[in-house]
C-alpha positions as CSV (number, residue, x, y, z in Angstrom):
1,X,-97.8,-45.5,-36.4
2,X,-98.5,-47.9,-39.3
3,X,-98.6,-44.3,-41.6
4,X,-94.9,-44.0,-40.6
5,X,-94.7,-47.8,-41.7
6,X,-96.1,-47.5,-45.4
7,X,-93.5,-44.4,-46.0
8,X,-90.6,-46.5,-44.7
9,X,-91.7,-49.2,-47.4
10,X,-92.1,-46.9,-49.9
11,X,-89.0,-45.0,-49.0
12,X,-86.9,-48.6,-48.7
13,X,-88.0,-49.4,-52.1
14,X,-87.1,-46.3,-53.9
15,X,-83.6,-46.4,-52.3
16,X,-83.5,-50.4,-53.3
17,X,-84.3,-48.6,-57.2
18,X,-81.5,-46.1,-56.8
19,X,-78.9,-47.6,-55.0
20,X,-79.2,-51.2,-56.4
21,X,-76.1,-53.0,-57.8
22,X,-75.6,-51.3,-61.0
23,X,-73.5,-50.2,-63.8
24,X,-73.7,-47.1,-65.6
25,X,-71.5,-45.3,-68.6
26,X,-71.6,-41.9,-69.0
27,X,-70.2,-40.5,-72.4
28,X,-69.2,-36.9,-72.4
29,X,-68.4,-34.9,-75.3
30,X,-66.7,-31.5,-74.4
31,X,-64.0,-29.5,-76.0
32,X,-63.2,-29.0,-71.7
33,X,-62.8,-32.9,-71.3
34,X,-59.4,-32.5,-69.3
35,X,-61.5,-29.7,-66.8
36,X,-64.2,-31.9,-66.6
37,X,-62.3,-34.8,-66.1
38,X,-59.9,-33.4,-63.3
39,X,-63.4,-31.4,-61.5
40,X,-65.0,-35.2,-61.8
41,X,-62.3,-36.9,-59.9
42,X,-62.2,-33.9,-57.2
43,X,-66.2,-34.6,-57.0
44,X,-65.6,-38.5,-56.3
45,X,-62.5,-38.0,-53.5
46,X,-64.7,-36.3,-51.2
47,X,-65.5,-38.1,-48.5
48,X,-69.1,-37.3,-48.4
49,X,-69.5,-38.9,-51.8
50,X,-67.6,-42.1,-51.0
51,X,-69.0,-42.4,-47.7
52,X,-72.7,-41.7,-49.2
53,X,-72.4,-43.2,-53.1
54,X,-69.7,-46.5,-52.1
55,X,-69.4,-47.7,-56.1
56,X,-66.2,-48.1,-58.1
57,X,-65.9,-45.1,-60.9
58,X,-63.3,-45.1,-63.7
59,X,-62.9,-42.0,-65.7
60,X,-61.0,-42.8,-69.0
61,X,-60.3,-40.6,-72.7
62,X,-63.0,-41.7,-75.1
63,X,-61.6,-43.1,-78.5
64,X,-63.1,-40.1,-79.9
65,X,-61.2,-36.4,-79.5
66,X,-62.8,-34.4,-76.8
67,X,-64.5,-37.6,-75.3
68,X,-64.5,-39.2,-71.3
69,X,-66.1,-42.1,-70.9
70,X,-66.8,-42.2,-67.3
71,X,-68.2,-45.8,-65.8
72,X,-69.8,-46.6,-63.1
73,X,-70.8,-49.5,-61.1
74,X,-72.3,-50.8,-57.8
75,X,-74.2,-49.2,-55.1
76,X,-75.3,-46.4,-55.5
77,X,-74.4,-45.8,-59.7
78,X,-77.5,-44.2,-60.9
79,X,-77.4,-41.3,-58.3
80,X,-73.5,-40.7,-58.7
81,X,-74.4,-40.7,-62.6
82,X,-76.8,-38.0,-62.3
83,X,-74.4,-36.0,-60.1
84,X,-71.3,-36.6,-62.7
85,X,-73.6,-35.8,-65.6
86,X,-74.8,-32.5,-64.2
87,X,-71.3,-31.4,-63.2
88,X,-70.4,-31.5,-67.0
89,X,-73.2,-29.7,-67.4
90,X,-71.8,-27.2,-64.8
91,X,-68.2,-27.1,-66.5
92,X,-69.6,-26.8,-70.1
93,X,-72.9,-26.0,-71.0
94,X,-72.4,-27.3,-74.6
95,X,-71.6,-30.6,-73.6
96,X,-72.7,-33.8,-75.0
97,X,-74.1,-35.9,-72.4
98,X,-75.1,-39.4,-72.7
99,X,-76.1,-42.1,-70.6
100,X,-76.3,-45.3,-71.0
101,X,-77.6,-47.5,-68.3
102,X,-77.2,-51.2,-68.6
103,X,-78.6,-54.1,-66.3
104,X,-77.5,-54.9,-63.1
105,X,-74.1,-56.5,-63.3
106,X,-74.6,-60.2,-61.9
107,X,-73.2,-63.1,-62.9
108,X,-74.9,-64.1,-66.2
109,X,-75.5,-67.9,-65.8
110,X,-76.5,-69.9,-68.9
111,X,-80.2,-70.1,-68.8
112,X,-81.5,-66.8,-66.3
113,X,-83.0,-64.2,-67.7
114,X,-80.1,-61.8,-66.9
115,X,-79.0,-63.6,-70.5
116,X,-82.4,-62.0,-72.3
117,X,-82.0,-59.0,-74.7
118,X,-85.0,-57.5,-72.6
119,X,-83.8,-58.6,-68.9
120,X,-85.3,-55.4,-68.1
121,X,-88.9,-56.4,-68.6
122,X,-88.8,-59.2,-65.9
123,X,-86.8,-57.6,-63.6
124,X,-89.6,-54.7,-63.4
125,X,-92.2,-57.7,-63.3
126,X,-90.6,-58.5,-60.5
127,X,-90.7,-55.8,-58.9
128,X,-94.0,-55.0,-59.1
129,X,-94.9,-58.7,-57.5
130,X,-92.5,-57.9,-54.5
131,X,-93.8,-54.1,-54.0
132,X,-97.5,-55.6,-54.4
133,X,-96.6,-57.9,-51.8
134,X,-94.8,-55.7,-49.2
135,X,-98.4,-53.6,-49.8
136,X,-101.1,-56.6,-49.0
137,X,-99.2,-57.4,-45.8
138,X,-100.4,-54.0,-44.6
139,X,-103.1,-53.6,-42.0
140,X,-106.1,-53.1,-44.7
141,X,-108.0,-50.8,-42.6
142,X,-105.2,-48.8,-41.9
143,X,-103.9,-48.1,-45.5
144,X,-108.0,-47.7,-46.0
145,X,-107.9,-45.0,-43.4
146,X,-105.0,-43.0,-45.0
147,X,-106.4,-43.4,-48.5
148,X,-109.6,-41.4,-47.6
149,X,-107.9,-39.2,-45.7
150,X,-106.4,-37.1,-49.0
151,X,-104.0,-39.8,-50.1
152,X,-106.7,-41.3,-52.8
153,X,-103.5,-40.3,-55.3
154,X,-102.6,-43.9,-54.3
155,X,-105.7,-45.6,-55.4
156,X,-105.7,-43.8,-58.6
157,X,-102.2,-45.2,-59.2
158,X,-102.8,-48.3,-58.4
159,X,-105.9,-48.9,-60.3
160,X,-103.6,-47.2,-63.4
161,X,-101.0,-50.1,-63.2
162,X,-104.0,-52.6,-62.9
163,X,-105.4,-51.5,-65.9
164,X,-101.6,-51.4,-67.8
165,X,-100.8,-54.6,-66.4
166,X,-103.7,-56.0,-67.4
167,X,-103.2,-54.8,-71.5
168,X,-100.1,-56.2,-71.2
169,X,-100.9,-59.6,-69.3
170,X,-103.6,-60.1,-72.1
171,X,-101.6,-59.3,-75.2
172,X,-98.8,-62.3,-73.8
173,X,-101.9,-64.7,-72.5
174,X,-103.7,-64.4,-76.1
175,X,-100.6,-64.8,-78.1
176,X,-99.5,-67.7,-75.9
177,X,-103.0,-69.5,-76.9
178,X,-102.9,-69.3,-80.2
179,X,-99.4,-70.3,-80.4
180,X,-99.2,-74.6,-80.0
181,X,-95.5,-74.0,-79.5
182,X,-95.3,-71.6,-76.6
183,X,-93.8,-72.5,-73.2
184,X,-95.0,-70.3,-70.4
185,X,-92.4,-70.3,-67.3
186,X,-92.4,-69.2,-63.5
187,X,-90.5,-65.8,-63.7
């Protein structure tokens, strides 16, 4: 029963990765941009993929000849980007894809770190905290149990963030003692 608990968690947080509020350009370089831009807005109608991908996509002419610029935003983006990018792919194999994911689009206040040229970096720190906590408030014995029994992948994962965390936590911490000016926050 608790087995079934730890892959809901994990599940819940991979679709809070993937479907998080998000924006997301796609820039598409085709000499088939009208085919691909007509197939595109076929793909977004149906009702599967509003029902299932519910974000806001506008598909515009690039400034450049032979360019779309398609953007996405909200629930869902990443997922819908993949699709859109593929089915360029499907329309013309010679296309230029590129993607360019930005942060989550939130209000920038003055001050948060949504304002920071690398929001990215605490955002993932985070997450890590909140996935680390969902984790310890596991039954111990139980995640114990399913780790011997041929899910030791798990320990080996964790013990390889540890030890990346910790280069990085050690770089910051030593350059933040030797530096008499440094002001060390609460993310």
């Amino acid at each position: 029963m608790k087995t079934l608990n730890l892959k809901k968690i994990i599940a819940e947080e991979i679709r809070n990765v993937l479907n998080e509020d998000a924006f997301r350009r796609i820039v598409i370089t085709t000499t088939k941009a009208d085919l691909i831009s007509d197939e595109a807005n076929k793909f977004i109608a149906r009702p599967d993929m509003k029902q299932n991908y519910p974000c806001k996509i506008k598909i515009t002419p690039g400034v450049k000849p032979n360019t779309l610029v398609i953007d996405i935003s909200g629930s869902g983006a990443t997922v819908m980007g993949m699709k859109l990018s593929d089915l360029a792919k499907k329309f013309d194999k010679a296309a230029i894809v590129k993607t360019k994911q930005e942060i989550k689009r939130t209000a920038v206040k003055e001050g948060t770190d949504s304002d920071l040229s690398n929001y990215m970096f605490f955002e993932d720190l985070k997450s890590i905290k909140r996935m680390a906590e969902k984790l310890l408030a596991l039954d111990c014995h139980e995640v114990d149990e399913l780790i011997c029994n041929g899910h030791d992948w798990a320990e080996d994962h964790v013990a390889n963030a540890k030890s990346k965390l910790g280069e990085v936590t050690g770089f910051f911490m030593n350059h933040f003692e030797d530096s008499s000016t440094a002001l060390v926050t609460k993310l």
